[in-house]
N, C-alpha and C positions, 0 to 999 in steps of 0.2 A: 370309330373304326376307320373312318376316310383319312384320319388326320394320323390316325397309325399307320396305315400304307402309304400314306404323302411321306411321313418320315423314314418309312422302309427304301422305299423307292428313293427318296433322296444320298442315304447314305450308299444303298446298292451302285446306283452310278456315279458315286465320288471315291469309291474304292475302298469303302468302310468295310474291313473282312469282318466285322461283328453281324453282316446284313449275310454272311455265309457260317453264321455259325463260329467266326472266328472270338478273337480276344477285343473287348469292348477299351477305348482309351477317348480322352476327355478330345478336345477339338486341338489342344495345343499340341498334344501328344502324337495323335491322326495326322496332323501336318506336317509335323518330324517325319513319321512313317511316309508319310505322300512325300517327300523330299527324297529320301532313300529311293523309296520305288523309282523314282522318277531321274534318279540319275543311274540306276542301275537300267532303264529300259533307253538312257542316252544313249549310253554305253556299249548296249546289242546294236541300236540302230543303225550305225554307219555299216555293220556289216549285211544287216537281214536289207538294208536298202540295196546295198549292193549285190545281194544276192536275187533279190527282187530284177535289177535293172538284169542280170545275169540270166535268169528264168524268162524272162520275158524277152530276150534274144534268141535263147533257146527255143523258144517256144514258136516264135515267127518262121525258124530255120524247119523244124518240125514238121511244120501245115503249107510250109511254100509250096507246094504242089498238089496242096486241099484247095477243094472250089471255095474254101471260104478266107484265102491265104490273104486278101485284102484285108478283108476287115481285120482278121488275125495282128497282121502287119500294124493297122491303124492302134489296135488293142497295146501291142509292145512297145509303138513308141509313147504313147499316152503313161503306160505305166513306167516304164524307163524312165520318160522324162521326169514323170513327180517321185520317183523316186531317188533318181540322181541331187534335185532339188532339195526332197526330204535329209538324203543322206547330208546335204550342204550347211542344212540350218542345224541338226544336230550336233556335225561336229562344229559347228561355229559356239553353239550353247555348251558343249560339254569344254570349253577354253575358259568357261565365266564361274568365278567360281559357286562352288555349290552352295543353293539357299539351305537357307534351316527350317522356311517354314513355306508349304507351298498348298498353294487352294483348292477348293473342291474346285473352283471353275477350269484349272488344269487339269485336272483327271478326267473333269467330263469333254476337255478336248480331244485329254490320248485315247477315250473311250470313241469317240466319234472318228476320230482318224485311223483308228483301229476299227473299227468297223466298214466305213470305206476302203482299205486295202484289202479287207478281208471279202467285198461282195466283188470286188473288181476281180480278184481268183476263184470266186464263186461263179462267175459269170462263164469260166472257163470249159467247164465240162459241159454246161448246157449247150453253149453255142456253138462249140468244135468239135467234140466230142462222137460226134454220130456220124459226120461226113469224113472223119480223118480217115488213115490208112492204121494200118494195125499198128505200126511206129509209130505214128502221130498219137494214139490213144495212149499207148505204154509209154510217151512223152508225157500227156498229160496227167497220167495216174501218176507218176513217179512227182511230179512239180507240186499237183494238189498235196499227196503224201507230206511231200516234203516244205510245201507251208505250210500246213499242222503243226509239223512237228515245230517249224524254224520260230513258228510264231508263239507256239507254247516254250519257246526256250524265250524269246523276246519281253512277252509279255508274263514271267513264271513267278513273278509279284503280286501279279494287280489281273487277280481271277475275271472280274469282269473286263479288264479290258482283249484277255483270252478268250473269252465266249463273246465276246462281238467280233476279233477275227476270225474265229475258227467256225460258227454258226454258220455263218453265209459258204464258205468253201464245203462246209457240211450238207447244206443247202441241194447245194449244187451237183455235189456226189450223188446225192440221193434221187434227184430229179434225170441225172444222166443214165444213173443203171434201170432206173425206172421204167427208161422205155424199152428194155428189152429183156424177154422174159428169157433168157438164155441161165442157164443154173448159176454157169460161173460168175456171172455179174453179182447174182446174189452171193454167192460166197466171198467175193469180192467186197461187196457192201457191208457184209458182215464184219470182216475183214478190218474194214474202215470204221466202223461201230466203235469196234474192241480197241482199235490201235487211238480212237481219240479218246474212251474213255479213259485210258491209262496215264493219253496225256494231262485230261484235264484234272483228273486227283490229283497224279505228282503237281503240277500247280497248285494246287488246293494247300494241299503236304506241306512244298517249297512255302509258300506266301503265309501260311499261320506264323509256320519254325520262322519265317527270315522275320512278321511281324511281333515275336516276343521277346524273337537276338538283339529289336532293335531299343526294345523297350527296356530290357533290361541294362542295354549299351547306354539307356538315357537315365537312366535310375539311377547307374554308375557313373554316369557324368555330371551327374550335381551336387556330389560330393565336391567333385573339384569345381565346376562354373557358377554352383546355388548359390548366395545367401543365406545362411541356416535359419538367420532371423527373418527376414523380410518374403523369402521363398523366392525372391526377383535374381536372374543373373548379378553376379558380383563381378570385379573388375577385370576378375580376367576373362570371365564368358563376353564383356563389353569389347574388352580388348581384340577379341578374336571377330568381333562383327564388327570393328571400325575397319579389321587390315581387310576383311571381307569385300566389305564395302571400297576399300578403295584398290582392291584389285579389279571387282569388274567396274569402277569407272575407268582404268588406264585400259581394259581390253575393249567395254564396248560404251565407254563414253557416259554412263548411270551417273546422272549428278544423286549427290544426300546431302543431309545435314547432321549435323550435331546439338545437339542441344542439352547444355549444364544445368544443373538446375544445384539450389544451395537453402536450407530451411531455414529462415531468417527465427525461430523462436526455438529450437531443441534446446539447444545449453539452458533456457529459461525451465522449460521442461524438467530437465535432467536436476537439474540442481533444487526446483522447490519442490520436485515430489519424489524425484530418485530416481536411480536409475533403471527400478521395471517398469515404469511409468513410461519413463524415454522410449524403451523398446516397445509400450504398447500402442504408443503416438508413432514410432517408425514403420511399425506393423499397418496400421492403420492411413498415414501416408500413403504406403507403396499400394495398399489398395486400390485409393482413389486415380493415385498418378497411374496405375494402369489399365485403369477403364476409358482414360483420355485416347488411348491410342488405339490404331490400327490391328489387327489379331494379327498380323503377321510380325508386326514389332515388340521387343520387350524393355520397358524402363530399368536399367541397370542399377543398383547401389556401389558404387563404387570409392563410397568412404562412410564415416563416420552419419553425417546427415548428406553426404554427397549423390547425387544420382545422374544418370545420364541416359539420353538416345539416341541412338544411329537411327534417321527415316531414310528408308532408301529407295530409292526410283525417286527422288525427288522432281515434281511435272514442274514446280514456281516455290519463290521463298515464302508465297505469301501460307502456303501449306505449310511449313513450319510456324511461323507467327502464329497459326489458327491453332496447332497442337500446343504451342507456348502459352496461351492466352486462355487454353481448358487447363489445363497445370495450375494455374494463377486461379481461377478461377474454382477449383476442385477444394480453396482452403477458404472459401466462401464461408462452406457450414462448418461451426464450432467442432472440434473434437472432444469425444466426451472419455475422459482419461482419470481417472482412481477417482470418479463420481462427480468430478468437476468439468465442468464445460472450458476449452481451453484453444484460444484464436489462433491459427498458423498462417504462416505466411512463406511463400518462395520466392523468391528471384531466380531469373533464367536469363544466359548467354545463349547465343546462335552463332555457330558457324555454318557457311555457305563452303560445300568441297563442289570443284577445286579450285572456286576464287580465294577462298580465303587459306587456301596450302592444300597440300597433296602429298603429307607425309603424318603420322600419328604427332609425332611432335608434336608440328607445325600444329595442327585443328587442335589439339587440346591443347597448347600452350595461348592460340588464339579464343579459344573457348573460354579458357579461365578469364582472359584479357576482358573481355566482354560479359561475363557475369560479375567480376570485380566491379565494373561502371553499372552493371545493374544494383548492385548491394547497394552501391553509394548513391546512387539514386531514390533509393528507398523500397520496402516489401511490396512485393507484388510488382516489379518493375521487368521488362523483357525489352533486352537491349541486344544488335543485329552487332558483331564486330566490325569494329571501323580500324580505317589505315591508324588515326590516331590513339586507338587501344596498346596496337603493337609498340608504339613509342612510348607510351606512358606503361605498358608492363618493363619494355628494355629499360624505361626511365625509374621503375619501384625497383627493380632486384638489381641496379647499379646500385639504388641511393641503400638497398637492405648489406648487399655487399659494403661498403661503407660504412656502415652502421652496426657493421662487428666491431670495427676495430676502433670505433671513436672516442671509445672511453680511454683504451692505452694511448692513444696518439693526445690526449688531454685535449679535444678536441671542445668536448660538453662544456659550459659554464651556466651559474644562475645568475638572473637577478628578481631582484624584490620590491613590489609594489608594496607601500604601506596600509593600514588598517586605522582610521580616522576616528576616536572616541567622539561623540558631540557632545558628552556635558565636561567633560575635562577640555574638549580642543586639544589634546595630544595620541602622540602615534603610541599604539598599544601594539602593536604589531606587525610582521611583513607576509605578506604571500612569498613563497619560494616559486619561480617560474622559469622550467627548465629553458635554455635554446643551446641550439648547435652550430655552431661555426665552420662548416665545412670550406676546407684548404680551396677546393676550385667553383663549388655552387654558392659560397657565399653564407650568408646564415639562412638555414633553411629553417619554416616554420613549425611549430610540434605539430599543428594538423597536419601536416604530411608525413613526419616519421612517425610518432607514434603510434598509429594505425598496422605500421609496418611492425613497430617493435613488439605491438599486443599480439599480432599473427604469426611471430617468428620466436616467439618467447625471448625475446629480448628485451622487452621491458624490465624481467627480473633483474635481470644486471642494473640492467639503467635505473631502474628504480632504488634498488641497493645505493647506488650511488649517490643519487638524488638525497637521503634518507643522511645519508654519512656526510656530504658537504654540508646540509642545510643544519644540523646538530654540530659540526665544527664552527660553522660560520656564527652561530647564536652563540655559541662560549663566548665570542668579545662583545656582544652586547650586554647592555642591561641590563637587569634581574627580572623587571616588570615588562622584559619586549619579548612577544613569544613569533614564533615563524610557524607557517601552515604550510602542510606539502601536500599536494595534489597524489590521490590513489585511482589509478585505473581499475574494472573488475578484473582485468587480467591479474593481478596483485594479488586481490583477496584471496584469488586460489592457489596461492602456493603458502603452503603450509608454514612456512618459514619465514615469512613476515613477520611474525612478531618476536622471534628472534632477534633478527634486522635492526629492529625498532630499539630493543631493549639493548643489545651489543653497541647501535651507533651513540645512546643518548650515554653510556658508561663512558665510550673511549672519549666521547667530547665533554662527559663532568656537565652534563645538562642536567637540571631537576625535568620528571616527563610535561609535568603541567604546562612546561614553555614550550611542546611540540601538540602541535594541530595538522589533525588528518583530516583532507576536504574528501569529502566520496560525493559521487553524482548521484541524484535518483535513477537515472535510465541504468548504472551499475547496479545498484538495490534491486531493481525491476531482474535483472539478468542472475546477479548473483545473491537474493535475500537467506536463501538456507547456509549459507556460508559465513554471512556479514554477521548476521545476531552473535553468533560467537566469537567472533575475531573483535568487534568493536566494543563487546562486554569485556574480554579480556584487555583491551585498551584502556577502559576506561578504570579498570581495578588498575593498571600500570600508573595511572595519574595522568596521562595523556589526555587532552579533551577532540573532542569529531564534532566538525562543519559540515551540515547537510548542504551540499554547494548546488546553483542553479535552482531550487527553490520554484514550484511552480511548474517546473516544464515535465515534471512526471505524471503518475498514473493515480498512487496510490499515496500522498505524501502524510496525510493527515494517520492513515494506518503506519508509517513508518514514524512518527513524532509520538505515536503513543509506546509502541514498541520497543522501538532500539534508545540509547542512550546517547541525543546528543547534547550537544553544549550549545552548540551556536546552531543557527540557519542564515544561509546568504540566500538574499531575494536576488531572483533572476535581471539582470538587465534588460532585458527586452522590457520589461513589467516600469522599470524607473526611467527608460529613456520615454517610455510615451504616458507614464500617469499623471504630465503634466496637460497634455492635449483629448485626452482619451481619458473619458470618467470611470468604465469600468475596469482599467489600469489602474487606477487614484484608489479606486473600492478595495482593490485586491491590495494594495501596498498598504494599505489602512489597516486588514483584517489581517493580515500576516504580522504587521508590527503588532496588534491587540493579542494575537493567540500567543505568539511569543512572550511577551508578557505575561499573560495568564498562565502558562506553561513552565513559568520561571527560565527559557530559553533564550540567549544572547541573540542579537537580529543583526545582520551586514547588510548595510544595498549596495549591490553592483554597479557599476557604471556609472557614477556619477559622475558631469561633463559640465553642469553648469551653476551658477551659484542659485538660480532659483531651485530647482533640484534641491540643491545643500538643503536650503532655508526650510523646503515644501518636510522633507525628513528629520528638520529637525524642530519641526511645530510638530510632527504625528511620532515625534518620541523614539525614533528609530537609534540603536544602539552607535552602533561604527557604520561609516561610510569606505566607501573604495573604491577610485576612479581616477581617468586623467585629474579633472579641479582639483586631486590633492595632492597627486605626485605618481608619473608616468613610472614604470619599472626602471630600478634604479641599479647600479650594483653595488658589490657587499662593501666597496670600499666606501662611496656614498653614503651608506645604511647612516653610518655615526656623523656626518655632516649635517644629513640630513635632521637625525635626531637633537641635535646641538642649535638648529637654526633657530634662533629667537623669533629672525622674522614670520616661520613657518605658523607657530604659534598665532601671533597676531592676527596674521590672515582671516584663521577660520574663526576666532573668537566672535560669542555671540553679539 
């Protein structure tokens, strides 16, 4: 029972009209409502201030020749003054613009200051009322009157804060006719009865109707601001609280922030379980991501797996770093998605307004700048935008601009690292290894465009192309020399790949078995529901696949029973140190044994020294490939190189 009335009583004086019998709404909703009210009670107050300061001059002029016309006097500049005041801070707050979500602890202020103006005209009839002259009294009935009323038009939203000013003026009525038993005071008082209970139903009336016009005004607006899937604001309700946010920092100085956020696992999501899967992992995100934050704030979805936050009043940056750092931390526990337990991870950019811009652009172009260096840093990374972000985004969308047109400008070329047989000592094959020649940067390296081409869908192109030289270029070689081309997952998902494949090997009169498709594990990881089928259809074409990098994935030993390849290349890292490093030595041993046992072709990476060579080729390793054998070469090279007697020699056991 005590804990029902704590809760009564709490809602009552936060302006909950469900504590009046009104329409009951969750806390997000109540704060919509308390925003409304509250800029509608701005709105009255430069006038009822003014009116106040106007009353209270009145009112001095009145009693000036009451024996009580001092204190009277003392009375009107007191409330004139905090009235002229009052009226100053309003209209300075009704300049910022309007919040969207405002707190019980403001309601229990406008209840409290509503209260205090309301005993300060309560005080009126008690104190002057008895010594005035017959003018001064019909001064004062008409003022108290008419702060009833004024204050029931002020306050004709927010019923309690009507009954703390109008109570005390009530007060005060009651105790001035009180002391005289004259008839008409009572009728008088009656009078007064009648004319406020009228006022305060129509308030009652007014404040239900305006709290369900407003509810249903928000019901109606989440159609357009919602989410349908997430229930979080979508890009445009974010949109409208960034310009929010940076109008009143330019009127009253409110620093915020921004903060990006980017799900470093959905595409993995989406593709090995489908796509109701993705939306019940995105469902389940925006859960978490919005228990992180503040009740007045709401986590945006504002793309695909994109999300974002405006914090506003921002006190120090270290208060966003701390709301960034529960986001990173919210993907802690496993998500449990169509019965499997399944890891996520975020990354998050920070913008600081208005050091780091004061224009939407500007924060969100800086935003992305700064979650970009978060990605690349790795899951779960929260990185502050720096001066060198802005230069390295103006420096990615020059070099992506660029990177449209680099294929007409015949800009791309390849060359070819060879593939090292050890029990022949001859070259069995080349890597195809794109690079780009840009006219003013010089040759820039694939780890920097590629990334760009996977994001911008440009890879497709480039890959196409990749695909068509590397099948022209092997028509002059050899019958026994085949070429491997490196496959991004961006690749595997477009349908038409193996169109590509089949079109480039016809126009180049290639048989398939001489073209080798490398794919990475950390691709299989991303795109496995896609791969199974596109790599079995490869392999019915004659085509054979290199599981490339070897080692550096999750799940490789599930993917060598699975899918069908031909080869595996062992990772580099693994051969440059399983000379110095035993449990390197264990892992190149047991890779070259399963491959064998597998009937599966083995490559080691990097090979740089001739002990290297010798160590692989006592532990039975297939082909090598490394600087020791020959640095990337180009296609004109390719048949010199093949031809070199002395190359032979060399590596002969």
């Amino acid at each position: 029972m005590r804990t029902q009335l704590t809760s009564y009583f709490a809602r009552l004086f936060a302006g909950d009209l469900s504590a009046f019998g009104g329409p009951a709404t969750d806390e997000a909703v109540a704060g919509h409502i308390r925003a409304e009210q509250m800029s509608l009670v701005l709105g009255y107050s430069v006038g009822i201030m003014l009116a106040n300061a106007c009353n209270a001059a009145v009112l001095a002029v009145a009693l000036w020749h009451s024996p009580d016309w001092k204190l009277a006097l003392s009375w009107a500049e007191v409330v004139a003054g905090a009235a002229i005041v009052f009226g100053l801070q309003s209209h300075a707050s009704r300049r910022i613009t309007k919040p969207q979500f405002v707190s019980r602890r403001a309601i229990h202020r406008l209840v409290r200051n509503a209260f205090v103006l309301g005993a300060a005209w309560g005080i009126v009839p008690v104190a002057f009322f008895a010594n005035a002259a017959t003018g001064g009294q019909l001064v004062i009935t008409c003022l108290c009157s008419g702060m009833l009323a004024g204050g029931a038009l002020a306050f004709a939203t927010v019923p309690i804060a009507a009954i703390a000013f109008t109570t005390p003026i009530f007060i005060g009525i009651a105790i001035c006719l009180s002391r005289d038993g004259d008839p008409a005071y009572v009728l008088v008082a009656i009078l007064v009865l009648v004319y406020g209970s009228v006022l305060l139903r129509a308030v009652f009336v007014n404040s239900f109707a305006f709290a369900r016009r407003v509810m249903r005004q928000i019901e109606a607006e989440r159609t357009v601001r919602q989410d349908p899937l997430t229930q979080l604001p979508n890009r445009f309700a974010f949109n409208e609280t960034l310009d929010a946010a940076l109008k009143r920092l330019a009127l009253s100085g409110e620093e915020f922030a921004v903060l990006l956020l980017d799900l470093d696992r959905f595409k993995e999501v989406n593709d090995k379980f489908g796509h109701p899967a993705g939306d019940e992992f995105l469902v389940q995100v925006a859960s978490r991501l919005q228990r992180c934050t503040r009740a007045a704030e709401h986590v945006a979805r504002i793309g695909g797996d994109e999300f974002a936050l405006v914090m506003a009043n921002l006190a120090r940056p270290e208060d966003a770093l701390d709301i960034a750092e529960r986001f990173v931390a919210a993907f802690a526990e496993p998500f449990l998605i169509a019965g499997c337990e399944i890891v996520g991870a975020t990354s998050v950019g920070i913008v600081l307004a208005p050091r780091d811009g004061n224009t939407p652009l500007d924060i969100m172009k800086n935003a992305d700048a700064a979650l970009y260096r978060a990605k690349k840093a790795g899951p779960g990374t929260v990185c502050f935008f720096e001066e060198a972000d802005d230069k390295a985004s103006r420096d990615r969308k020059a070099l992506q601009a660029d990177l449209e047109g680099a294929i007409a400008r015949d800009e791309f070329f390849l060359v070819f690292q060879p593939f090292l047989d050890l029990d022949d000592n001859r070259i069995t094959g080349f890597e195809a290894l794109l690079r780009w020649q840009h006219p003013s940067r010089g040759l820039v390296p694939p780890s920097e465009f590629i990334p760009i081409a996977e994001e911008t869908g440009l890879i497709h192109e480039i890959g196409e192309w990749v695909i068509r030289r590397a099948c022209a270029t092997l028509a002059d070689w050899p019958e026994e020399i085949r070429v491997a081309v490196n496959f991004s997952a961006a690749q595997f998902h477009n349908a038409g790949i193996l169109q590509t494949i089949v079109q480039a090997l016809a126009d180049a009169k290639v048989a398939p078995h001489r073209l080798e498709i490398e794919i990475t594990e950390s691709m299989l990881l991303s795109k496995y529901g896609s791969a199974a089928s596109i790599l079995n259809a490869l392999l019915e074409l004659g085509a054979t696949v290199a599981l490339d990098d070897f080692g550096t994935g999750f799940s490789s030993l599930t993917y060598l029973r699975k899918l069908p390849f031909s080869r595996i290349k062992i990772d580099q890292s693994f051969i440059r140190d399983m000379l110095v490093q035993p449990d390197c030595a264990a892992i190149v041993k047991s890779v070259i044994s399963l491959a064998r046992d597998l009937r599966i072709g083995v490559v080691a990476e990097g090979v740089e020294t001739a002990d290297q060579l010798e160590y692989l080729r006592e532990t039975q390793c297939d082909e090598v490939q490394g600087y020791l054998i020959s640095r990337p070469v180009s296609a004109e090279q390719v048949l010199a190189l093949l031809d070199t007697k002395k190359f032979r020699a060399t590596y002969a056991a």
